[in-house]
Each structure stands twice: as structure tokens, then as C-alpha cells.
DRENSERO-581740 format. One line per 3 residues: number of its first residue (from 1); their letters; for each residue x, y, z of C-alpha. Coordinates in steps of 0.2 Angstrom, whole numbers. Example, Ala and Ser with C-alpha at 12.3 -4.5 7.8 and 13.67 -1.06 7.14 Angstrom:
1) as) 62:-22:39  68:-5:36 $
//
This chain:
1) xxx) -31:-62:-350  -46:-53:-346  -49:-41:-333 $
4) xxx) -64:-37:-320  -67:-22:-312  -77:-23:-298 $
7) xxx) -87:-6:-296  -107:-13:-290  -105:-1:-276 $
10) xxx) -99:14:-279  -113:28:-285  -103:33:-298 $
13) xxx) -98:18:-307  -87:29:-322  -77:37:-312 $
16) xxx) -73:22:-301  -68:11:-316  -53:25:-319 $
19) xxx) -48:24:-303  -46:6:-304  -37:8:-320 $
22) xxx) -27:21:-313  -21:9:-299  -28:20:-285 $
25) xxx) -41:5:-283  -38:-13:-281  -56:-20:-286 $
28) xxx) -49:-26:-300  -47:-44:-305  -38:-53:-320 $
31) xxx) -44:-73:-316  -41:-89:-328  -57:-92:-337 $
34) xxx) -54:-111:-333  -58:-105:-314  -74:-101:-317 $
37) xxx) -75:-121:-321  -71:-125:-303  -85:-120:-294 $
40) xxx) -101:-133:-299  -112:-124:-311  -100:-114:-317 $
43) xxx) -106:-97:-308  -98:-80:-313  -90:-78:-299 $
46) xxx) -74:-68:-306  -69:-62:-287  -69:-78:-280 $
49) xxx) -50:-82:-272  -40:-97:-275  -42:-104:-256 $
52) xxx) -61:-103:-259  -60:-110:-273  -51:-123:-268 $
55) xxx) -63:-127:-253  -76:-134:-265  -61:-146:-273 $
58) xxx) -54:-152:-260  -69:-157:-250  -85:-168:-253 $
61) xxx) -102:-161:-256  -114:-158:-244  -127:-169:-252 $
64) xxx) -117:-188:-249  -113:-200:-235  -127:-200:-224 $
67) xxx) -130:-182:-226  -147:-176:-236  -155:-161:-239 $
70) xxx) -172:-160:-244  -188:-151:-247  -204:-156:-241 $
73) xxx) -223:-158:-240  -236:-146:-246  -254:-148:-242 $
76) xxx) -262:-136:-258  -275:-130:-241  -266:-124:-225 $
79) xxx) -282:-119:-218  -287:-137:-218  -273:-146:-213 $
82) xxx) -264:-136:-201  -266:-127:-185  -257:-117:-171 $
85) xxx) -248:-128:-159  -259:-121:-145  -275:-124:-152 $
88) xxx) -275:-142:-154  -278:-156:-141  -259:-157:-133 $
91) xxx) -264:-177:-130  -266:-177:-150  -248:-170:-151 $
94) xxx) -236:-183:-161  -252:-193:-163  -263:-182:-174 $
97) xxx) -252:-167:-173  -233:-166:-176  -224:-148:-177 $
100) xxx) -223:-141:-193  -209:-133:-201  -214:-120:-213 $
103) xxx) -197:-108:-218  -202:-91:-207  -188:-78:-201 $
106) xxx) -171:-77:-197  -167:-85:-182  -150:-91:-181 $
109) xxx) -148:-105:-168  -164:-105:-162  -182:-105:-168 $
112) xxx) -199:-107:-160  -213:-118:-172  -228:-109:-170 $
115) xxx) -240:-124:-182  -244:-140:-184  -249:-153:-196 $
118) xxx) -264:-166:-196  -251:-182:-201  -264:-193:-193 $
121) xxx) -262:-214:-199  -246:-205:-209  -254:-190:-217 $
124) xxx) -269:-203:-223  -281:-190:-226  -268:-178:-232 $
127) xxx) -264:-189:-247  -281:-194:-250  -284:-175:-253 $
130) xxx) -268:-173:-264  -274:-186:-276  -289:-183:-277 $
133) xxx) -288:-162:-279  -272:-160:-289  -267:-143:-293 $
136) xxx) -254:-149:-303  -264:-162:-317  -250:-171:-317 $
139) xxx) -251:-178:-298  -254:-197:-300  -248:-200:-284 $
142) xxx) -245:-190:-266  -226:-191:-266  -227:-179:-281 $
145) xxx) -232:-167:-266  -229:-175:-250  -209:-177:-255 $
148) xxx) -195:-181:-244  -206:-193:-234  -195:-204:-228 $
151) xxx) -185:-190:-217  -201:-182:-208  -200:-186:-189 $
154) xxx) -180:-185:-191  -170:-172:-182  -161:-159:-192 $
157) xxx) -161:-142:-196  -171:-131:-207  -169:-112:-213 $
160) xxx) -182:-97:-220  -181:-99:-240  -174:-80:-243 $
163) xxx) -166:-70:-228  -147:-60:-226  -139:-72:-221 $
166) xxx) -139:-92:-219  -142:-99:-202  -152:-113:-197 $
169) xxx) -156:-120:-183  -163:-137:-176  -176:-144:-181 $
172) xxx) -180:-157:-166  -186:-176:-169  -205:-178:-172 $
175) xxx) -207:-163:-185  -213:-163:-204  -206:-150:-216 $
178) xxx) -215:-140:-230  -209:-136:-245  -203:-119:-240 $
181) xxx) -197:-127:-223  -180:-133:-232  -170:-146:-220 $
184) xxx) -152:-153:-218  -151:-169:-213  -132:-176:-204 $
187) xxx) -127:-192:-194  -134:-190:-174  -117:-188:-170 $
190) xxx) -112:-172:-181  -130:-164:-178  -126:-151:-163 $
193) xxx) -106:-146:-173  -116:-144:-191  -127:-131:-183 $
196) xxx) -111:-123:-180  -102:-127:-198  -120:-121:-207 $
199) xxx) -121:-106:-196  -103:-99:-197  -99:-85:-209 $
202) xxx) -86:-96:-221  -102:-106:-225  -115:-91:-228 $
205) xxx) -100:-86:-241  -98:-102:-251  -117:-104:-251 $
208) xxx) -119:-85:-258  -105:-89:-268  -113:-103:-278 $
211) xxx) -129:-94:-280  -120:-78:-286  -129:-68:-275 $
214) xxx) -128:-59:-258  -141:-47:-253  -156:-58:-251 $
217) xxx) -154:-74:-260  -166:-90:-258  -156:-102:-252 $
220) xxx) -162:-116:-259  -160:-133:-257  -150:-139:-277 $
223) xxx) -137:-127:-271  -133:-132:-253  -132:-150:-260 $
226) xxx) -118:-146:-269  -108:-135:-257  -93:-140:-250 $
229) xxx) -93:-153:-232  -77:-151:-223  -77:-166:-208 $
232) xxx) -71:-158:-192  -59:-167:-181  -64:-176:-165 $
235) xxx) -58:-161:-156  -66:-148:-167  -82:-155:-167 $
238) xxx) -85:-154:-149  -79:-137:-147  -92:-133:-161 $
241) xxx) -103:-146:-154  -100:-136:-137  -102:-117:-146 $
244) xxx) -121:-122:-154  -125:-129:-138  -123:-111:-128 $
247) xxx) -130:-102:-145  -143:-112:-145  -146:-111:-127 $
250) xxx) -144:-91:-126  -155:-88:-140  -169:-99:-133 $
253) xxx) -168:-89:-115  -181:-75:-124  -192:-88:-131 $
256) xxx) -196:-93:-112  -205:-77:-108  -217:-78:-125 $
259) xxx) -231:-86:-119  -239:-95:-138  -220:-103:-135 $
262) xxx) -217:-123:-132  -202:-115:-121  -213:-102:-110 $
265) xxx) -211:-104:-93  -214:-84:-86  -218:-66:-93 $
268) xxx) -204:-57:-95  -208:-43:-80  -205:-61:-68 $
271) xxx) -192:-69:-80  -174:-67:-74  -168:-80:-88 $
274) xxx) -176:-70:-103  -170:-52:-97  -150:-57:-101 $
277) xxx) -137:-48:-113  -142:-62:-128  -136:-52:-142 $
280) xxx) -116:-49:-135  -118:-70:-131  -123:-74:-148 $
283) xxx) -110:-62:-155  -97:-67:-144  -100:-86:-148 $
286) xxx) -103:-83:-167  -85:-75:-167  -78:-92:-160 $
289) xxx) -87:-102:-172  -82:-92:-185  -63:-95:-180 $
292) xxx) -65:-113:-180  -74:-114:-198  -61:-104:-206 $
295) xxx) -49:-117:-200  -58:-131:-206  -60:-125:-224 $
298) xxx) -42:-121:-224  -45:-101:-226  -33:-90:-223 $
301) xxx) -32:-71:-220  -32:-68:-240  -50:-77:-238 $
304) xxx) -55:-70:-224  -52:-53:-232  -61:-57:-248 $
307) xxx) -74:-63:-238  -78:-50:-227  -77:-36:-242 $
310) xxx) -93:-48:-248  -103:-34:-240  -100:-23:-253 $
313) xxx) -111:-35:-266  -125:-37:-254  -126:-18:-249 $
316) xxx) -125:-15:-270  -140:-27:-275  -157:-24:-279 $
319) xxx) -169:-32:-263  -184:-34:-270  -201:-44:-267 $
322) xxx) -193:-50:-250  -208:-61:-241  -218:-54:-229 $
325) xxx) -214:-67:-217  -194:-69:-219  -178:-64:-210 $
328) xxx) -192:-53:-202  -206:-53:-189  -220:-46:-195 $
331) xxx) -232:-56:-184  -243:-43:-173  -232:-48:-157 $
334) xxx) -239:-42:-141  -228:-50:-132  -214:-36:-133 $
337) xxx) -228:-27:-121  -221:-31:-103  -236:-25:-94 $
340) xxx) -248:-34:-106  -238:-48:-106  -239:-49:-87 $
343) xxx) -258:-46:-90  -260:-58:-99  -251:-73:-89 $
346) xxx) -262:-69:-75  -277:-69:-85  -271:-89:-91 $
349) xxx) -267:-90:-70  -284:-86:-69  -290:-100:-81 $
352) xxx) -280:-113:-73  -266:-113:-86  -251:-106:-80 $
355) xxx) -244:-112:-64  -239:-98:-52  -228:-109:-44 $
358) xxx) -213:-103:-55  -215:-85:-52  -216:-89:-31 $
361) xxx) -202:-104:-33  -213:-115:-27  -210:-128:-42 $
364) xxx) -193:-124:-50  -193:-121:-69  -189:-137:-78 $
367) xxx) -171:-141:-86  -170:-133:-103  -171:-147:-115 $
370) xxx) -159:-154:-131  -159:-143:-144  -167:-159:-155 $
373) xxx) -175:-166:-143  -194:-170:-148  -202:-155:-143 $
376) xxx) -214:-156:-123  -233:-158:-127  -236:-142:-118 $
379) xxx) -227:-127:-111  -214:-129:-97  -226:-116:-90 $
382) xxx) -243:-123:-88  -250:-133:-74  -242:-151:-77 $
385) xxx) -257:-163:-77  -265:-168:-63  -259:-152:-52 $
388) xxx) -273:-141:-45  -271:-123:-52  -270:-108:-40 $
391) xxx) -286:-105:-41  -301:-116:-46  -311:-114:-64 $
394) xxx) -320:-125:-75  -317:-113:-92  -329:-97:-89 $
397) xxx) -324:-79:-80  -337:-68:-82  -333:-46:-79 $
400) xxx) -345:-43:-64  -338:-35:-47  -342:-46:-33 $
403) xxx) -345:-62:-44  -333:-78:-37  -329:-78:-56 $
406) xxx) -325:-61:-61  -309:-60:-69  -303:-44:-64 $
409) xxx) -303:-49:-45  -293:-66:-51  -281:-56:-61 $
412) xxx) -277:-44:-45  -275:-58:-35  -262:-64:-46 $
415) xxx) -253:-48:-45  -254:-48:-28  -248:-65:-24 $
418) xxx) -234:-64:-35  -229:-49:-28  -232:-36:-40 $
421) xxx) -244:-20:-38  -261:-23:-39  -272:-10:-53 $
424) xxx) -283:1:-48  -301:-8:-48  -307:1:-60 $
427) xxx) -293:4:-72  -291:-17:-74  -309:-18:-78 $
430) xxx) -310:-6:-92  -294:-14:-100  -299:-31:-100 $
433) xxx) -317:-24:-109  -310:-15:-120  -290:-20:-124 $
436) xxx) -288:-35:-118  -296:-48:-131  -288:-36:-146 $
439) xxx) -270:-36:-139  -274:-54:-135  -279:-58:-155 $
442) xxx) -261:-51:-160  -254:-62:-148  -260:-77:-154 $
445) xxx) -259:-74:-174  -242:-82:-179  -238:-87:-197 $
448) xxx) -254:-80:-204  -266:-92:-193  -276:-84:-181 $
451) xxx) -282:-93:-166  -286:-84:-150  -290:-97:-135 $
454) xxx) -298:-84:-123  -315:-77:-129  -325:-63:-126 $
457) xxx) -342:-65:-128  -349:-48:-124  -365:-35:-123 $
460) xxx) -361:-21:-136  -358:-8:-124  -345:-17:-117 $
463) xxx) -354:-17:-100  -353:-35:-96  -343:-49:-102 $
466) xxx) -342:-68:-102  -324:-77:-105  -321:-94:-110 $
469) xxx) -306:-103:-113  -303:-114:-127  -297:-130:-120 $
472) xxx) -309:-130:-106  -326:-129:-118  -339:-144:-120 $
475) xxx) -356:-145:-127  -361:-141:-109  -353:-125:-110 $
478) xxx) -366:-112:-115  -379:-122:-106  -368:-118:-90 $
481) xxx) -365:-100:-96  -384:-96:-97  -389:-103:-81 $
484) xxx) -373:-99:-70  -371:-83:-77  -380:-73:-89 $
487) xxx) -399:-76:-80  -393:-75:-63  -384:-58:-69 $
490) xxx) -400:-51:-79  -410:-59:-65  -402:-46:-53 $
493) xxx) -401:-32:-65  -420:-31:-64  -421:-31:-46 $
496) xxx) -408:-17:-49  -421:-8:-62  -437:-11:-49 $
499) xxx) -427:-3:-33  -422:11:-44  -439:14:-50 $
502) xxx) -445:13:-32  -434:24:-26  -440:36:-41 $
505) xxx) -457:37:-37  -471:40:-52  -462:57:-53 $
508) xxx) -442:55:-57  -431:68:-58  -420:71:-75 $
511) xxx) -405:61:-66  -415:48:-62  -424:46:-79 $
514) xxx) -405:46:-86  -401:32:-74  -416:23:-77 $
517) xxx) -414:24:-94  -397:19:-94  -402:1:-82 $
520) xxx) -417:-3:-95  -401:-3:-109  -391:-13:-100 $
523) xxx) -405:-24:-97  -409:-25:-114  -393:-30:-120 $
526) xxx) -390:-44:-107  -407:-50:-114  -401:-50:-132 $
529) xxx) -384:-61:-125  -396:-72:-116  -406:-77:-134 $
532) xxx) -391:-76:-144  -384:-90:-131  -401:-101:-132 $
535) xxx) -399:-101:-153  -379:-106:-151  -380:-119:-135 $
538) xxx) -392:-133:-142  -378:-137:-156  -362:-131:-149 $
541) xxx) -351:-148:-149  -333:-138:-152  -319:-152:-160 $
544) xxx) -301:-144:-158  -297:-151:-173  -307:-139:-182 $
547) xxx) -296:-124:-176  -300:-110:-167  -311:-100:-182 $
550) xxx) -321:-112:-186  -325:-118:-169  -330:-100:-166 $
553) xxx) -340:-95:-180  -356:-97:-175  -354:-85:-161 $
556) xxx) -349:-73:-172  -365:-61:-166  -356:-62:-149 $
559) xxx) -342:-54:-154  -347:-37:-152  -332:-28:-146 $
562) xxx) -320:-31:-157  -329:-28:-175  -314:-35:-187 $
565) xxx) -314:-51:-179  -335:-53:-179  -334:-49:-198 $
568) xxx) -319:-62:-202  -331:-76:-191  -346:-71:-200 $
571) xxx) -338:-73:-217  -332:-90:-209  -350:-95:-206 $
574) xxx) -357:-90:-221  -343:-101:-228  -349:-116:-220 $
577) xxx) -367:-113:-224  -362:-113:-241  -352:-131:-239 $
580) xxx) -334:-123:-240  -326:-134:-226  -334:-150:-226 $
583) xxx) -320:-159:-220  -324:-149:-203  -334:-160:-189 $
586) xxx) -346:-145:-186  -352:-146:-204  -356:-166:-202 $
589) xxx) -362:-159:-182  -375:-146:-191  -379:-155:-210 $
592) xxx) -375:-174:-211  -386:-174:-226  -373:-164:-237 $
595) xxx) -359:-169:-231  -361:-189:-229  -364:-191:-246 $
598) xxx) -350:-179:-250  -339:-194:-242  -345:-206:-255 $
601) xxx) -337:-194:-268  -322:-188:-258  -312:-201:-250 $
604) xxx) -303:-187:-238  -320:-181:-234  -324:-200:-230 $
607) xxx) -307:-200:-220  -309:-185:-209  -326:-191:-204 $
610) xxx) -322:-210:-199  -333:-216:-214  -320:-223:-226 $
613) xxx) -321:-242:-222  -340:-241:-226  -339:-228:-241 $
616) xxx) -322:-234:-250  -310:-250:-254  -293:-252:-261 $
619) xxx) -295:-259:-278  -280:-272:-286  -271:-260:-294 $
622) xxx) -267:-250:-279  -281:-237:-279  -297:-232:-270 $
625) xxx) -312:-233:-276  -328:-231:-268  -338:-247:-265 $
628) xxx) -353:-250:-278  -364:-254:-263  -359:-246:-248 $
631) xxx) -357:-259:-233  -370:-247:-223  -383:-237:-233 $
634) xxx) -379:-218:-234  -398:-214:-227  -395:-224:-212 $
637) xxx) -376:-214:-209  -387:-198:-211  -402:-202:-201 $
640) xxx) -390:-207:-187  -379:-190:-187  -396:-183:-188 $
643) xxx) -401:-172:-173  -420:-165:-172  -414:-152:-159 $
646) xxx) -398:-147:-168  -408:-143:-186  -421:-132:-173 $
649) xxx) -406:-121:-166  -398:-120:-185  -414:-114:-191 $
652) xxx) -417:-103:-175  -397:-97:-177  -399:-94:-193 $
655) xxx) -415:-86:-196  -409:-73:-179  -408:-53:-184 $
658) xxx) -393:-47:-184  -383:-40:-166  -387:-26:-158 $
661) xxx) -374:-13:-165  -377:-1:-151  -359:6:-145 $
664) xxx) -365:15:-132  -359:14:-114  -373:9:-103 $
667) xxx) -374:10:-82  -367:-7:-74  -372:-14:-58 $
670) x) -358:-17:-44 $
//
């Protein structure tokens, strides 16, 4: 016989050993070695009871009887082949775009997906890049990295690689997995009552049980294959079927007041849904699960006791290295700021994107879907297609009192007709200048990706602004902006300038001159917005698929108040001058003759640019090789991508001096 002597959490192990010894503890344990045999992999798991033990005997494995669990896809460059789901096209979503599952917090019950993957024609130029840019030399063949295939599009659930505890939750119809985004697949008729069964506390003990290891483990996918599957009865199932339904359901409530959310449907200050008690729900209804589950694995109190005394392993180990982005959300999350987020709902109001009918009831909120139901196109908050918005906009506010345009007259009249109290004039405008594009950048940065969809294209001072919004731009845009906007403002700045000088006289005062001096600045600067605008519009053509950064790289001298961001777009543009991201449309837009005949090279580049048929053919033995004679010569391809406008405004944008660092305020005409 040998004995064990449990003691991992006591801080002075010695003396805790006696008092096992002595009897006045009972953390000791004398277990047949042949036990040990009884678990799969044999894991030293000395504490581990006979009705636990006896759970992974009795019942069949996970892994079995139209139950999978599998690891998925990974893309060896994220930048490239994913995006943020409100970036992209929503009429590319689940034709181009399909939600992406990628591991990220806990989230028991409930998660949002925040990317999406390019799985265009299958993932076509996904594993045209896999075979030809192998980071493993062993790579013969995409499914060495694409794996699992067969189950992407399929509902099931999926879980964060490393957290406290295990607790998945749904992954709905129409996703692909990574392979960090682990996922369980189960028969349609046991989906909702295995969300239960996976999220239940007997379950997150087997699973640590089997790894041998409670504070922090990976949960990884070997493992859950081999734990034990206990089948609930007709009557079980629904009631767990019922219980994931509500957790579900109560844990999605707060999703519907984030606004980067496929759930959002109002802020939170006008969302009586997301202000509820969801904690004591989720704990109430956890409890109930966990009662059902005990049953189904045959646990008794015994169990139940050795379970719950687990905590003392997971509060004794070591938690190191613990991702960034697991069982916590580190995400700059601006959205826990009411008043900001209410800001910032009116500002997408403003643009046409949100409908104010849900805050005034004039359109009721639509029914909340089924937790694997494919997930909507767009937000159950936006203006359905179609539907005029509240107020009329073509994708450019500008900051100028009096202007039909100006966004903070807009924003107060969202407050207002919303019932909430309108800012003071003043106060509205210097936030949207100078906090609201910052605030809004954290907003819109989820799983490492940053893609801001309302743009500040600013003077340095801050004294004037320009605000587009991203899924309203076209090649027209900046066109639009300088002959709407920017010379009809400058063009009344100087009349501005002239009356003040007249009123001056040849002999102004030391007030006068400051004011003066102040109007010439402001003039100045709205001069240098204008040029910078004439270098940018001639070969502005934005493609979403090329994600926010790289869409807005070029305007990176327009993003003058906020200097981290102008940097990071800078560095993006550089990037693409060098040839960095060819694959991008802007790069065959700006320099067809590098990157057509890239494609003759690269049969992803060839794919991402509609020139494979003419560049490439599938040999007899299954691979692609590029055709000896091209069915249309590469010349031709690059004479016809070849604009004599667009290389003037790339010579002029790149041959432009640097912005105007000037941080200065400077006088603004009202």
C-alpha cells in the first residue's frame, strides 16, 4: 500500500504532512496502483474517487457516435486573410466572409465573434497561399493546415485554449474554426443539452482531472476526446436543453448594448434588456445544471465533496504565461463607458447606421435569435436595408457650426429626440475634436485587429474636421469632400480674414493682430487639408476587402490628431510601397507592373486579383502550375490596370512634405 498526502496548499508543507500523519488531517490517501490504470493515459491522479473513476468506465468517450471534436484552420498571415466583422461588405458575409472562431476569453454560454475569414470559392486562395508559403517544409498539401475541413460551416461549440474553467458555448452554423478556436461537434438534436453537459462543473472536473491540472490548464482537444459522454434521458435533456437555452439567452442580454456586436440593438443608457441582474441568472441556472449533471454521471455526495475541495489544487499551482487574450478581456473596451457609448450611437444615428426607431419604439427590437442559428448579416440595430435613416447622409459630417452637415448639431439632435439631455454646444464639439475618434479606435480594436469605421480627417489644431464613414466611401469621395466641403469652408475663412482686416484698418490694435494672426493659421491649415486631399483623391478606389488600415493608409498625413494611429498608417504605407501586401487591391490599383507579374509567380496573388485562369492551369498530377505562355500577355494585363492619372497622384502623394505638425489651437469661424 502506498500512501499520499495531500499538502500543495498549505504554506508550510512540513508541518501539514504531521498533521496528516497525526490524523488531525484527512488529506491523505492510500489508492490501488492499478486505479491509476483506469483513467485513459494513466494520469497521477492519486485523489481521484471511485464514482469518478468509475464515470470514465461506465460511459463512452466523447470522441464517437457522431460526436467529433476538432481543431482547425490556420492561415500562417491573419492580417491577410481576416478581418473584423464590421469592416467587410455585410452582402460578402457567408459568401466571401464567414465568422471566424479563434479561442478568446471566457465566456460561458455566450460569446460574440468579433473576425471573419476570406473562405471565398472554399478558402481557394487560402490554400493556394498554404502550399505555396509553407512555414512547415513539410506542407505538401493545405489540409496539413487547413484541418477539420469537413466540419467548418457546422454548428457546434468552441472554447478559449487556456482559461479557469471549461465552458463553451455555441458556435452557430456558417463559422470556420482556427486552430486555437477548438470545437465540439454533437448530433442537432443534443446541441442546446451538451452546452449544458460541457458547461456544468462535473464536466470541468473530469476534463481537469484527465489533464492533471486545475489552475489554468489548456484544454485541448486529445484530452476532451477521451473524456467520458454520459447520454441524458428524454427528460433530462430538455430540462438541460431548456437551462442552456435561458444561460444562453441571459448572457447574450449585455452583448445587445455593444455596439461592434452582431447582437447590438441600443447603448446601454437606452437598453432596458442589457441593464438586468445577469450574473445571479447565470448562477442560479448554473446551479440547476450542475444538479442535473451530477445525476447523469452517477455522482454522489462523496463526489461531489471531492470535487468541490478541487479548489485547493487550482489555488496551489503555479499560473504562468497565461495569454493576453484568454479567460480575459483585455481589449481597450470603450463600450463600459455609458455616456460614450451613447455618444457614440448617435454619432452612427448621425451616419444613417443605427435606427432610432428602437430607442422611440417605433420599430420594435427584433426576436432574439437561436443560439446556432447562422449568425444576421448586420446588427439587429442598424437601419434594415432599404429604410431611410433619421436623418439623410451620403458618408461625410464635417465639425462646422451652422454647416447642414455638422456633426455635433446631428448628435444633439439625436439626444434630443430620444429624449436625453442635449450637451452644451460647445462642450459636444470639443469632445468629438479631440476624444471622440481615440475612444472610438479602442472601441473598434477586438482580437488584436484594429478597424475604426468613422474617420477623422482633421487640421492639426484640431480646429476643423471632416468625418467619413467607412461603408459609405467611393472613389467619389474625396472629390465630394473638396468641393462640398473643405473649399466652400476655406473659401468662407477668407472672406472671414478680409472683413477682419477691414475692420482693422492699416493700423490694428495688439488684439486684433492676435486675431488676425490666429484666422491667417487657421486658413493655412485648411489650405494644407485641401492639397493633401487633391494628392489622395485621384487614386482613392477603397476595396473593403482590404480592411480598414490598408484602405486608410494613404491618408495617413490626415490623421493629425491622433499621432499613434498616423504613425501605425504611415508604417502601413510604407509597407506597401516596399510590396509588402500585394495581394491587396490598392497595390494592383497603385502599381500593376509589380504586382501582375507577381501573379505569374504566386498563384494566390493570381487568385486574389482574378487573374488565375489567364496566369495558371491544373497540371495531371493534381497541381498548379503556371502556364508556359499566358493566355493574355502580362504587358497587356499591366497596360490595362494602368492608370496615367493614378501614377501622377502616386508621384505627387509620395513626393508631398511631411504634415504640418503644428498643435496649436487656432480661431474657428462660427
Amino acid at each position: 500500500m502506498t500512501l499520499f498526502i495531500r499538502a500543495v496548499a498549505a504554506e508550510d508543507k512540513a508541518s501539514a504532512i504531521k498533521r496528516v500523519i497525526s490524523g488531525e488531517l484527512t488529506d491523505r490517501f492510500t489508492p490501488n496502483l492499478s486505479q491509476f490504470k483506469e483513467l485513459p493515459g494513466t494520469p497521477f491522479a492519486y485523489w481521484i474517487g471511485a464514482g469518478v473513476r468509475a464515470a470514465f468506465n461506465r460511459f463512452p468517450a466523447v470522441e464517437g457516435n457522431g460526436r467529433a471534436v476538432r481543431q482547425g484552420l490556420a492561415t500562417a498571415d491573419d492580417f491577410r486573410f481576416l478581418r473584423a466583422q464590421w469592416e467587410i461588405d455585410s452582402r460578402k458575409r457567408g459568401k466571401k466572409w464567414f465568422p471566424f472562431a479563434k479561442g478568446g476569453e471566457l465566456s460561458p454560454f455566450y460569446a460574440s465573434l468579433h473576425l471573419t475569414i476570406n473562405w471565398d470559392e472554399e478558402g481557394k486562395e487560402l490554400k493556394a497561399w498554404v502550399v505555396s508559403n509553407p512555414s512547415d517544409p513539410r506542407t505538401v498539401h493545405w489540409s496539413r493546415r487547413i484541418a477539420s475541413s469537413e466540419y467548418y460551416l457546422l454548428p457546434g461549440m468552441t472554447w478559449p485554449l487556456r482559461a479557469s474553467r471549461f465552458a463553451p458555448q455555441p458556435m452557430p452554423s456558417g463559422c470556420i474554426f482556427s486552430v486555437r478556436g477548438y470545437s465540439v461537434f454533437l448530433p442537432g438534436s443534443i446541441l442546446l443539452a451538451g452546452l449544458s453537459i460541457f458547461n456544468s462543473k462535473p464536466f470541468d472536473y473530469l476534463f481537469k482531472a484527465l489533464l492533471g491540472r486545475f489552475g489554468y490548464p489548456e484544454f485541448i482537444v486529445g484530452v476532451l476526446q477521451k473524456l467520458p459522454w454520459a447520454e441524458p434521458s428524454a427528460d433530462q435533456a430538455k430540462a438541460l436543453s431548456n437551462l442552456a437555452r435561458s444561460a444562453w439567452s441571459a448572457a447574450r442580454a449585455a452583448d445587445t448594448a455593444v455596439e461592434t456586436s452582431l447582437a447590438f440593438a441600443l447603448p446601454k443608457p437606452l437598453n432596458v434588456g442589457a441593464n438586468g441582474t445577469t450574473g445571479a441568472t447565470l448562477l442560479e441556472l448554473q446551479s440547476k445544471i450542475d444538479a442535473i449533471a451530477f445525476e447523469i454521471f452517477g455522482l454522489d455526495e462523496s463526489d461531489k465533496r471531492e470535487i468541490a475541495g478541487a479548489a485547493v489544487f487550482a489555488s496551489a499551482e503555479i499560473v504562468a504565461d497565461i495569454d493576453d487574450n484568454e479567460d480575459k478581456n483585455t481589449d481597450a473596451n470603450a463600450d463600459d463607458n455609458d455616456q460614450f457609448s451613447l455618444q457614440s450611437w448617435a454619432v452612427g444615428v448621425a451616419f444613417g447606421r443605427f435606427d432610432i426607431r428602437l430607442a422611440t419604439g417605433e420599430r420594435a427590437i427584433p426576436a432574439e435569435p437561436e443560439p446556432f442559428d447562422a449568425l444576421p448579416d448586420t446588427s439587429p440595430g442598424m437601419v434594415p436595408n432599404g429604410e431611410a435613416p433619421f436623418m439623410p447622409c451620403k458618408g461625410v459630417l464635417v465639425d462646422d457650426p451652422g454647416h447642414a452637415d455638422d456633426l455635433a448639431a446631428r448628435v444633439n439632435a439625436v439626444y434630443e429626440r430620444v429624449g436625453q439631455p442635449m450637451l452644451e454646444a460647445a462642450t459636444l464639439r470639443r469632445s468629438l475634436a479631440r476624444d471622440f475618434f481615440p475612444a472610438h479606435l479602442k472601441m473598434y480594436t477586438k482580437s488584436g485587429r484594429k478597424a475604426p469605421i468613422y474617420w477623422q480627417l482633421a487640421t492639426p489644431s484640431g480646429g476643423y474636421s471632416v468625418w467619413l464613414y467607412l461603408h459609405d466611401l467611393n472613389k467619389d469621395t474625396f472629390f465630394r469632400v473638396q468641393t462640398d466641403y473643405v473649399s466652400p469652408k476655406l473659401a468662407h475663412e477668407q472672406r472671414q480674414l478680409e472683413g477682419l482686416r477691414n475692420d482693422a484698418g492699416p493700423n490694428p490694435n495688439a488684439a486684433q493682430r492676435k486675431i488676425i494672426e490666429s484666422q491667417e493659421s487657421f486658413i493655412g491649415e485648411l489650405q494644407s487639408l485641401l492639397e493633401d486631399l487633391r494628392h489622395v483623391a485621384p487614386l482613392w478606389n477603397p476595396i473593403l476587402d482590404d480592411g480598414v488600415v490598408l484602405t486608410m493608409a494613404p491618408l495617413w498625413r490626415l490623421m493629425t490628431q491622433h499621432k499613434p494611429w498616423q504613425k501605425e498608417l504611415k508604417a502601413k504605407w510604407e509597407d506597401l510601397v516596399a510590396g509588402k501586401f500585394d495581394w491587396s487591391h490598392i497595390a494592383i490599383h497603385l502599381w500593376p507592373e509589380r504586382v501582375v507579374p507577381k501573379c505569374a509567380t504566386d498563384r494566390s496573388l493570381a487568385i486574389a486579383h482574378g487573374l488565375e485562369d489567364l496566369l495558371w492551369a491544373d497540371s495531371n498530377d493534381g497541381k498548379w502550375k503556371p502556364r508556359p505562355t499566358p493566355k493574355r500577355p502580362i504587358d497587356e494585363l499591366v497596360r490595362e490596370r494602368t492608370s496615367i492619372a493614378v501614377k501622377a497622384a502616386l508621384q505627387g502623394l509620395t513626393g508631398a512634405s511631411a504634415p504640418n505638425g503644428s498643435t496649436a489651437r487656432t480661431r474657428r469661424s462660427s
